[in-house]
C-alpha positions in Angstrom: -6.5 -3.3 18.0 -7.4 -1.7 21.4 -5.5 0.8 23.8 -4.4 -1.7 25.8 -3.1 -4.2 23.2 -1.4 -1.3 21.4 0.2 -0.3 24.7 1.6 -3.9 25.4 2.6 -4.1 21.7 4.8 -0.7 22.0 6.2 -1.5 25.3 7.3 -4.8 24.3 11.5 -5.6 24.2 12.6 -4.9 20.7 14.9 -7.8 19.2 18.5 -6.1 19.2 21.4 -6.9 17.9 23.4 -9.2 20.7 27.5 -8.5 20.9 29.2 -11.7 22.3 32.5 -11.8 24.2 36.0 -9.8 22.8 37.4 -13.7 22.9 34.2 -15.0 21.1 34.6 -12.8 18.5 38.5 -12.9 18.0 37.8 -17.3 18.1 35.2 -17.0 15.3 37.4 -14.2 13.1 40.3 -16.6 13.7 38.2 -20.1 12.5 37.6 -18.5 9.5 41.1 -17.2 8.7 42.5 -21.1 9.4 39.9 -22.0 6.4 41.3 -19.3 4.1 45.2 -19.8 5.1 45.8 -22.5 2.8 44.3 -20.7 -0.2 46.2 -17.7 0.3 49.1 -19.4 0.8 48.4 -21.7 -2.3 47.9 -18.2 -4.4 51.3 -16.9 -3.3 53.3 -20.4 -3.8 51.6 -20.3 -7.4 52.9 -16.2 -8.0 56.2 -16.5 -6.6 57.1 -19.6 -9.2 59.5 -19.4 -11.5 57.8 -17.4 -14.6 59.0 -20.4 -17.0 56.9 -23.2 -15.7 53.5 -21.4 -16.1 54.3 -22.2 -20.1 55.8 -25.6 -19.4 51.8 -26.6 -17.3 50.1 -24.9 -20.2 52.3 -26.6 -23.2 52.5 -30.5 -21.8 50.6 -30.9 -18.5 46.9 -28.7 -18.2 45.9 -29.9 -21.7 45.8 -33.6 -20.7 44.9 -33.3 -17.3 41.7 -30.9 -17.9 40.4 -33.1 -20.5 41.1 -35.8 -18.3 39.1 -34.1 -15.5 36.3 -33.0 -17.5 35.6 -36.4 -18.9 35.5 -37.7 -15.5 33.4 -35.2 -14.1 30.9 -35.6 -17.0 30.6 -39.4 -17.0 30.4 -39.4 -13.2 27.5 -37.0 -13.3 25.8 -38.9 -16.1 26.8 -42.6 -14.8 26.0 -42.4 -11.1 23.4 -39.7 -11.7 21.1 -42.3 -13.8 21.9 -44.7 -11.0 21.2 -42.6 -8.0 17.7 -41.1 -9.6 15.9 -44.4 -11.2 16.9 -46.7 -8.0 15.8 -43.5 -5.6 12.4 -43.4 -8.0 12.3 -47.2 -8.1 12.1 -47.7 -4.4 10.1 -44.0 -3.7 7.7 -44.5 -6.4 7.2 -48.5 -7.2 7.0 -51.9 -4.8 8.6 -54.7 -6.4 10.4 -58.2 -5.1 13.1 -57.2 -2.7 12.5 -53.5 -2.6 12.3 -53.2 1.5 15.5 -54.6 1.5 17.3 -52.5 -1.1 16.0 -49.2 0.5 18.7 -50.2 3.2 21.0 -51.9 0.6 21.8 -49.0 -1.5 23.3 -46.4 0.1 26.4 -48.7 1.7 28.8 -48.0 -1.2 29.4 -45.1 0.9 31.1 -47.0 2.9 33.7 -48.2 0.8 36.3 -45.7 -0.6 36.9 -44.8 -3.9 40.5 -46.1 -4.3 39.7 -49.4 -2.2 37.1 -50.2 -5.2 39.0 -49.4 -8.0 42.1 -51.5 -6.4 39.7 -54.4 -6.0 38.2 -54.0 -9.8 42.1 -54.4 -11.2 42.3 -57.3 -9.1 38.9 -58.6 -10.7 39.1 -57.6 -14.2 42.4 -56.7 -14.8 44.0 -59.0 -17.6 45.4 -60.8 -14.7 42.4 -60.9 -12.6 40.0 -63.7 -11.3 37.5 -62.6 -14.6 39.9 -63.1 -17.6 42.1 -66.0 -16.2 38.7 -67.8 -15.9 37.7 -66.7 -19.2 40.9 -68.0 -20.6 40.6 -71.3 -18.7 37.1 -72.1 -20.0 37.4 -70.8 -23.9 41.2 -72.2 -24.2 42.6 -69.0 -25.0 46.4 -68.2 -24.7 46.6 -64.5 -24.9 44.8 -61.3 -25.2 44.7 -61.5 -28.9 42.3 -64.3 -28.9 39.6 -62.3 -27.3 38.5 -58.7 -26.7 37.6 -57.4 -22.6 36.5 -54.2 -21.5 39.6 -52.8 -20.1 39.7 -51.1 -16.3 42.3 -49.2 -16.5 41.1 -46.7 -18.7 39.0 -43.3 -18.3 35.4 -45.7 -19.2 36.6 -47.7 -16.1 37.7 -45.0 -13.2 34.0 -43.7 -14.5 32.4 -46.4 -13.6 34.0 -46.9 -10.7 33.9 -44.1 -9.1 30.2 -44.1 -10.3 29.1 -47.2 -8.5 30.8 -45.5 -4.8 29.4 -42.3 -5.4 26.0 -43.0 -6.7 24.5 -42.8 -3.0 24.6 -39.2 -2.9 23.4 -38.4 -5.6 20.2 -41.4 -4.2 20.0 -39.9 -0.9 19.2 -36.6 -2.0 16.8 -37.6 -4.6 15.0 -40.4 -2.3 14.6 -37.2 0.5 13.0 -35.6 -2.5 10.7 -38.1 -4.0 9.7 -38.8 -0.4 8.4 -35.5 0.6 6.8 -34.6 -3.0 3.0 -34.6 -2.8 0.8 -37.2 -4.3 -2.1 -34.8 -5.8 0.0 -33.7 -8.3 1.2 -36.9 -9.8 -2.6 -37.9 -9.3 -3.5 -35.1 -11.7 -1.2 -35.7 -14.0 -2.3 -39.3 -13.9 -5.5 -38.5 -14.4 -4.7 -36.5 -18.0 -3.1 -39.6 -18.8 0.1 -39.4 -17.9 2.2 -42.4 -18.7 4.3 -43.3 -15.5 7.5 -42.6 -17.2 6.3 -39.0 -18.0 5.4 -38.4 -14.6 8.6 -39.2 -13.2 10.4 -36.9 -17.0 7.9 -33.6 -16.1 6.9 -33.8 -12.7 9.0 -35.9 -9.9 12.1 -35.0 -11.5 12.0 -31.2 -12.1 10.8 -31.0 -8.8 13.7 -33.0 -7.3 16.3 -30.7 -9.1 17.2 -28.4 -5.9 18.4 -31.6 -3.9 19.5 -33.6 -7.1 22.2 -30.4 -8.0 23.2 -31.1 -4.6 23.8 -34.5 -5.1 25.8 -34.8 -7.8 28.3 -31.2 -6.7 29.2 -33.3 -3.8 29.6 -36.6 -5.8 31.6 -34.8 -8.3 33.5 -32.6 -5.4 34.4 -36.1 -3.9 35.6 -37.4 -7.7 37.8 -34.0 -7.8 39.5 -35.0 -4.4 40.2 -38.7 -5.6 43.8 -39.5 -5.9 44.1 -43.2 -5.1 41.4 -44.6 -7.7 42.1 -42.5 -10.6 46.1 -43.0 -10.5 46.0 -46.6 -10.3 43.4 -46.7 -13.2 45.7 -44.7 -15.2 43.7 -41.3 -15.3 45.7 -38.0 -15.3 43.3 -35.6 -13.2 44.5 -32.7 -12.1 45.0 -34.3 -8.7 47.1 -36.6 -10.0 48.8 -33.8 -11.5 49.2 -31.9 -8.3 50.4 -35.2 -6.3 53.4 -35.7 -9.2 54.2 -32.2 -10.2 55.0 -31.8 -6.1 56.6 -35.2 -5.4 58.2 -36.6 -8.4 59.3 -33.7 -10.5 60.0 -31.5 -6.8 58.2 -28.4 -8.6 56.4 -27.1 -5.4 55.3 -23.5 -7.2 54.1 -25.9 -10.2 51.6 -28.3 -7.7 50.4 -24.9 -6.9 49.5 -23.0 -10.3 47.8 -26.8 -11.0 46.1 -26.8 -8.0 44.7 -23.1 -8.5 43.1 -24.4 -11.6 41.4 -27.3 -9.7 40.4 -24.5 -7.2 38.8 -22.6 -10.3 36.7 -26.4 -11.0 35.5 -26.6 -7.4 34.2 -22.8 -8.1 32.7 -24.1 -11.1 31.2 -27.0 -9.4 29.4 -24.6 -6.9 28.3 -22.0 -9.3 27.3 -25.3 -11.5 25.0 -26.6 -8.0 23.7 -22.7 -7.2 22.4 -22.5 -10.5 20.6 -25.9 -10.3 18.8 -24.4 -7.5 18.2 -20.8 -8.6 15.1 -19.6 -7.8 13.8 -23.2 -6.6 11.8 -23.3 -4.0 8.3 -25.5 -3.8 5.8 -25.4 -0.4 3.6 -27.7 0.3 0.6 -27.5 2.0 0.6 -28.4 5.4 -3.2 -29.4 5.3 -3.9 -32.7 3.6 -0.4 -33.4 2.6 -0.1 -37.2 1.4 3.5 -38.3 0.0 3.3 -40.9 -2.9 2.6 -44.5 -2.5 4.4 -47.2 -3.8 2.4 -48.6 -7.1 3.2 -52.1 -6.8 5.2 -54.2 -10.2 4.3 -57.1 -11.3 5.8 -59.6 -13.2 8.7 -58.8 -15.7 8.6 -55.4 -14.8 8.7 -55.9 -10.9 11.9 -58.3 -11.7 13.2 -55.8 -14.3 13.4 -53.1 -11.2 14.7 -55.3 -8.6 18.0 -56.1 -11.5 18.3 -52.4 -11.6 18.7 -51.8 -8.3 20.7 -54.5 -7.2 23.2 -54.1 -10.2 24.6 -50.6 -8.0 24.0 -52.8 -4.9 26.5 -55.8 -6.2 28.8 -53.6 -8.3 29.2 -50.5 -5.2 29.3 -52.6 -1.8 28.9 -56.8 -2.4 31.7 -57.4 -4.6 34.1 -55.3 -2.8 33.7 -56.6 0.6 33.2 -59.8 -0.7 36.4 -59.9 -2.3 38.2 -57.9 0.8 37.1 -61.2 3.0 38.1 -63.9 0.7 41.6 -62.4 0.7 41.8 -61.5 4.2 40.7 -65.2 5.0 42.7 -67.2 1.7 45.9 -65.5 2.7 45.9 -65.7 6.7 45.5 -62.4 6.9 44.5 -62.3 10.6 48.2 -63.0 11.4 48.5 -59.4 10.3 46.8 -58.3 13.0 50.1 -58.1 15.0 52.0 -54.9 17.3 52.6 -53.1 13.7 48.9 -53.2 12.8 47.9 -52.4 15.7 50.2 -49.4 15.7 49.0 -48.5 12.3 45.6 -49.0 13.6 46.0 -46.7 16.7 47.4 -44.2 14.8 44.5 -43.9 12.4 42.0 -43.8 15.5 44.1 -41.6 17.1 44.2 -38.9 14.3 40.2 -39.0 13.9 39.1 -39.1 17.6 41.8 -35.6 17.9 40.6 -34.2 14.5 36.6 -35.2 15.9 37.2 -33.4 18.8 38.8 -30.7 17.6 36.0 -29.9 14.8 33.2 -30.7 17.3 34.9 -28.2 19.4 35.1 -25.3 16.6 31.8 -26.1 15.1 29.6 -25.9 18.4 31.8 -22.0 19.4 31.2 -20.8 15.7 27.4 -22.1 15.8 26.7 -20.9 19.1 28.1 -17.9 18.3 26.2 -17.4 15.3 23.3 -18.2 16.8 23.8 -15.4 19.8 24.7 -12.8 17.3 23.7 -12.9 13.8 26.2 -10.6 12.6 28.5 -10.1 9.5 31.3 -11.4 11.6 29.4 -14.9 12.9 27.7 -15.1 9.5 31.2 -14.6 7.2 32.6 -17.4 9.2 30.2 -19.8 9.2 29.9 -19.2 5.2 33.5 -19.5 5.2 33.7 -22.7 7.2 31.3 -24.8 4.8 34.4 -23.7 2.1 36.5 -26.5 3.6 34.7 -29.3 2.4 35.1 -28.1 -1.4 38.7 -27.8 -1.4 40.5 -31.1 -2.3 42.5 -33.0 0.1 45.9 -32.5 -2.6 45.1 -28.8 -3.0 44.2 -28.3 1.5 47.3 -30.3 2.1 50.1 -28.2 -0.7 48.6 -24.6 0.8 49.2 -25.8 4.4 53.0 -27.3 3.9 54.5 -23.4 3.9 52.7 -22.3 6.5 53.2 -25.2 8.9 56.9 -25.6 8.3 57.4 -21.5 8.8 55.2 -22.6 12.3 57.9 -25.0 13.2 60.5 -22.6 12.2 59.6 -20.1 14.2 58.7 -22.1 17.2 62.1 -23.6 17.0 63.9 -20.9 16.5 62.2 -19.1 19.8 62.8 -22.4 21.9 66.2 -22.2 20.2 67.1 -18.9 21.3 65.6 -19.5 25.1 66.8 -23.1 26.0 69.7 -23.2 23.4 68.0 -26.7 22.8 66.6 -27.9 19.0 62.8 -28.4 19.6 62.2 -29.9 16.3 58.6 -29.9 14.5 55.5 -29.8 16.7 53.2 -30.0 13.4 55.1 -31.6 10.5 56.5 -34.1 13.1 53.8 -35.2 15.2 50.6 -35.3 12.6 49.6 -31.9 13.7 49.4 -30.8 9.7 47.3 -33.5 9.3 45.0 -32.8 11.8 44.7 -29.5 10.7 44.1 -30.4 7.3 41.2 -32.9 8.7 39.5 -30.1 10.5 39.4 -27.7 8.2 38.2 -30.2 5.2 35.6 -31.7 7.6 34.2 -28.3 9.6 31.5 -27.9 7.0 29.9 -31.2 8.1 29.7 -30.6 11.4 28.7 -26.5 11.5 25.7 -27.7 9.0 24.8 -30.9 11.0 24.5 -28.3 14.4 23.4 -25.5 12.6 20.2 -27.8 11.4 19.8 -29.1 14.4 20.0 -25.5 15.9 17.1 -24.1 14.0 14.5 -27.0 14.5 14.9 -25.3 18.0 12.0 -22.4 18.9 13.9 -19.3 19.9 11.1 -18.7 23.0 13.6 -21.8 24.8 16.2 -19.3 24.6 14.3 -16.8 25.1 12.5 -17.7 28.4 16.1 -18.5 29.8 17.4 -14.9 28.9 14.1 -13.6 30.5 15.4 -15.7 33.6 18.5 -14.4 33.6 20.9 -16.9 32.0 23.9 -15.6 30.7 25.5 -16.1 27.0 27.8 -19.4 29.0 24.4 -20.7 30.9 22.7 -20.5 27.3 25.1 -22.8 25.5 26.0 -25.2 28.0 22.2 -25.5 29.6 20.6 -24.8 26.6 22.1 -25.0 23.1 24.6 -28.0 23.9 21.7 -30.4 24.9 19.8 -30.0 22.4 22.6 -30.3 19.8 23.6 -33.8 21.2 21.9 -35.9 18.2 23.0 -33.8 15.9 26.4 -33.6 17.6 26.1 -37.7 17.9 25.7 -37.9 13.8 28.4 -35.3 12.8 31.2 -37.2 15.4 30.2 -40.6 13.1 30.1 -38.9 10.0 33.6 -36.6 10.5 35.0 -40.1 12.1 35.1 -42.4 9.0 35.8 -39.4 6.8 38.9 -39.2 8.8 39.7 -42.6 8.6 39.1 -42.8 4.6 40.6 -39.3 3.8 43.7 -40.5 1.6 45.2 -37.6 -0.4 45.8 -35.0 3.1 47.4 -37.7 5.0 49.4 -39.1 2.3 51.1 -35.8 1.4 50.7 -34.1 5.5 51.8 -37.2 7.4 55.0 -37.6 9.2 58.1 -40.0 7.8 57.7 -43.8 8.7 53.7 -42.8 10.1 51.5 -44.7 8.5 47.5 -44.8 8.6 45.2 -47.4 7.5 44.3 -45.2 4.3 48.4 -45.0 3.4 49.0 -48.7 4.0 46.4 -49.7 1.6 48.0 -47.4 -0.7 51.5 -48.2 -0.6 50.6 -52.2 -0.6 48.7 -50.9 -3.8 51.6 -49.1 -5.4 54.1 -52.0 -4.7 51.7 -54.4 -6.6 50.1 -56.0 -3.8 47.2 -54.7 -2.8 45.9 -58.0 -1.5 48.5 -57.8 1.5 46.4 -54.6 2.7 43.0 -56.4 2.4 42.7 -56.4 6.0 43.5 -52.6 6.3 41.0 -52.2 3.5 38.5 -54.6 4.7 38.5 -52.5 8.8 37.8 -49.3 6.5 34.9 -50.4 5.0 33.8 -52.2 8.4 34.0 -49.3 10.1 32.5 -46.7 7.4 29.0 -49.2 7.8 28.3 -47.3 11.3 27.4 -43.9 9.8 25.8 -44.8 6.7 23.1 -47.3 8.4 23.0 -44.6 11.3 21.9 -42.5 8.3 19.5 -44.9 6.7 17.7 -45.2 9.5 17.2 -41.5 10.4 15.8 -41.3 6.6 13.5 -44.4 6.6 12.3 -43.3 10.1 10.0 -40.8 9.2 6.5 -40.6 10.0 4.0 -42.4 8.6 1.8 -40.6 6.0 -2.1 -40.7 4.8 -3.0 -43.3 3.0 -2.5 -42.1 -0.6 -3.9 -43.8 -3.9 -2.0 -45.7 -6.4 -0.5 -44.0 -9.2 -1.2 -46.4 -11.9 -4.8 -47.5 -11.3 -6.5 -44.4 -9.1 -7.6 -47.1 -6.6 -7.0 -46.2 -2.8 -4.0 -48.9 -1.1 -3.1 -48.4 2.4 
């Protein structure tokens, strides 16, 4: 190194610390407290109950309801696990009849909720449903007792019904995987003679365990916040639990010591995803880097892997939506589509677009903010925002009812005291509670869809404005914003449908006689007659398509990688 580049090197600007505005600060310290309110407030509901129910929850109510959870949790992650990994290997790995189509195919379950699928199942398979009355009409039997069907309503069935909605996370993370692993190490292993099934059991998959843990922790996380699907299939979860300890036995300080007990499964779950990814890290080379090819399947086993991954395909997304239009058309549905629909269906637009907004809003002050000052402060929040996602809609909405009624209290009782007038509730009363409860579940998507988006950015952008003479409000508006408007595009869609399918916040948050689209389907479904809400069910699921083909294509358009020999036969394919 010579004088003169030492010089320059010592008389270069050290990298300091920045400090970002008093209000900047006192925004990001109070984004983080609205994430923790409703677990402190949960922990104090549960510690101020009376000391007698603690042993009442341990005697008659935890016992069933863990076991009940546990089992679901377990044959989730083993049920839509197996499904999201061999149809993401089958379509990464392997070229068979059908396969370009059911790259796009798979991943729309996500569109479809939970509870909308397991309503539609009972309708299908129920003892009174289309299956068995057509099973009876063929075979001549009477009764039940002449034959033997799998029944739906059971803990087998919420399994695999949840299993076929939920399976595309766990595909999406192992597809992003398989896609980006590198083809010279399967070729090796290929060329020691490594059967194509133990290339995908010791190579694909171990490497595929960081995203796969993932996966399944958010599949699991969105079992735990499922209310709808496992009541009506007769499964007593701990949200379920929750929902009835609150509302139909009144024991508010009960809901709470249950739903402390799911919070201690949702740690569980994340130490349970950390661990999958301990110490898990894999580089590749950025020279000479070819992806797998697909080997191409022939005969019997080319059909055997197009069955496999249709089955998810028909079971998830075709025969839901299929049956959601041959009611809505059968029974006239259409007419529905009256002034109380249309109320119903502003009202459910209108609570996303706010709650969108509103976490857009948050998430682009606490990212920006991070990103001008990485200090504990910024850093704690944004750790603390992704928390929101992970609690359950039952347990976000019972630790936000205290503090949002002792808002309106005190609100009233100032207005009170000034005007001599009764204000009423500004939160309870007008859906604020459940806008709150949508922004703080949903923040996490949003804070890691900008923050991604964020650090694909070089800092020499940011830095060549400062050296200009931009200031911290010219930075995010002229620079930061601009570039965060895909990724600000993809969390609106994404936190949009969530909004609209979120069922357990807005059941227990909403205001009397308000209904959503989510809560219609569930109260025609709790009356019996879930077909009257087909078309309610049938615009969900409509409008949940947008993001989840928005999000196929982002995956599938990747660029296009070396040409990359087969797997089976060595021989070079382009």
């Amino acid at each position: 190194m010579t004088a003169r580049t030492q010089t320059a090197f010592r008389s270069a600007p050290q990298k300091k610390a920045k400090r970002i505005p008093w209000w900047l600060s006192a925004a990001v310290a109070a984004i983080g407290l609205l994430v923790l309110l409703p677990v402190a407030s949960l922990i104090r509901i549960a510690a101020e109950g009376d000391a007698e129910i603690w042993p009442h929850l341990i005697a008659n109510v935890l016992p069933a309801s863990i076991v009940d959870t546990l089992a679901l949790l377990t044959g989730i992650g083993i049920v839509a696990g197996s499904m999201g990994i061999t149809t993401a290997w089958l379509v990464t790995a392997h070229r068979f009849p059908g396969r370009n189509l059911l790259v796009w195919l798979l991943p729309l379950p996500l569109a479809v909720p939970t509870y909308i699928t397991a309503y539609i199942y009972v309708e299908v398979f129920d003892s009174a449903g289309l299956v068995q009355m057509a099973l009876r009409k063929a075979m001549g039997w009477t009764s039940r007792a002449d034959y033997w069907f799998p029944e739906i309503r059971s803990l087998p069935g919420c399994i695999l019904v949840m299993s076929v909605v939920l399976y595309p996370y766990i595909y999406i993370a192992a597809r992003a995987m398989f896609l980006t692993q590198s083809a010279s190490m399967l070729e090796v292993a290929r060329t020691l003679g490594a059967s194509r099934i133990k290339l995908f059991r010791i190579i694909a998959l171990p490497l595929a365990r960081p995203a796969l843990a993932v996966g399944v922790s958010l599949a699991l996380l969105e079992a735990l916040n499922d209310i709808g699907a496992s009541e009506y299939l007769g499964v007593r979860t701990l949200t379920v639990s929750v929902y009835n300890t609150w509302l139909n036995r009144g024991s508010l300080a009960g809901a709470a010591q249950i739903a402390c007990v799911m919070l201690a499964f949702v740690i569980g779950l994340i130490l349970i995803e950390r661990y999958g990814r301990r110490d898990r890290r894999y580089a590749l080379s950025p020279k000479r880097h070819r992806t797998v090819h697909p080997v191409p399947l022939t005969g019997g086993r080319g059909w055997t892997a197009t069955l496999l991954c249709t089955l998810p395909v028909l079971m998830g997304f075709a025969l839901p939506v299929s049956f959601l239009l041959r009611e809505t058309l059968r029974g006239g549905l259409l007419e529905q589509f009256d002034a109380e629909f249309l109320a119903h269906l502003m009202t459910t637009l209108g609570l996303s677009v706010v709650a969108t907004g509103a976490v857009l809003a948050l998430a682009v002050m606490l990212v920006s903010a991070a990103r001008l000052s990485k200090n504990s402060l910024t850093q704690g929040a944004l750790f603390t925002a992704g928390l929101g996602y992970a609690l359950p809609g039952t347990v976000l909405a019972l630790g936000l009812m205290t503090p949002l009624v002792g808002f309106d209290t005190l609100i009233g009782t100032l207005w009170r005291n000034l005007t001599g007038e009764r204000l009423g509730l500004l939160l309870m009363g007008a859906a604020g509670g459940v806008v709150i409860a949508y922004v703080i579940r949903f923040l996490s998507i949003a804070t890691g869809s900008l923050s991604a988006g964020l650090d694909r950015v070089s800092p020499s952008l940011e830095d060549a404005a400062r050296t200009l003479g931009a200031s911290r409000r010219e930075m995010v508006w002229t620079i930061q914003i601009p570039l965060m408007r895909p990724a600000l595009a993809s969390a609106a869609l994404l936190i949009f449908v969530d909004c609209i399918k979120e069922l357990p916040a807005t059941l227990l948050l909403r205001p009397l006689n308000t209904e959503t689209l989510s809560t219609l389907v569930y109260t025609y479904a709790s009356r019996g007659r879930f077909e009257d809400g087909a078309l309610a069910a049938l615009v969900i699921v409509l409008v949940g398509l947008v993001p989840v083909i928005q999000l196929v294509r982002s995956a599938e358009a990747r660029p296009k990688v070396a040409e990359s020999p087969d797997l089976a036969t060595g021989s070079s394919s382009a």
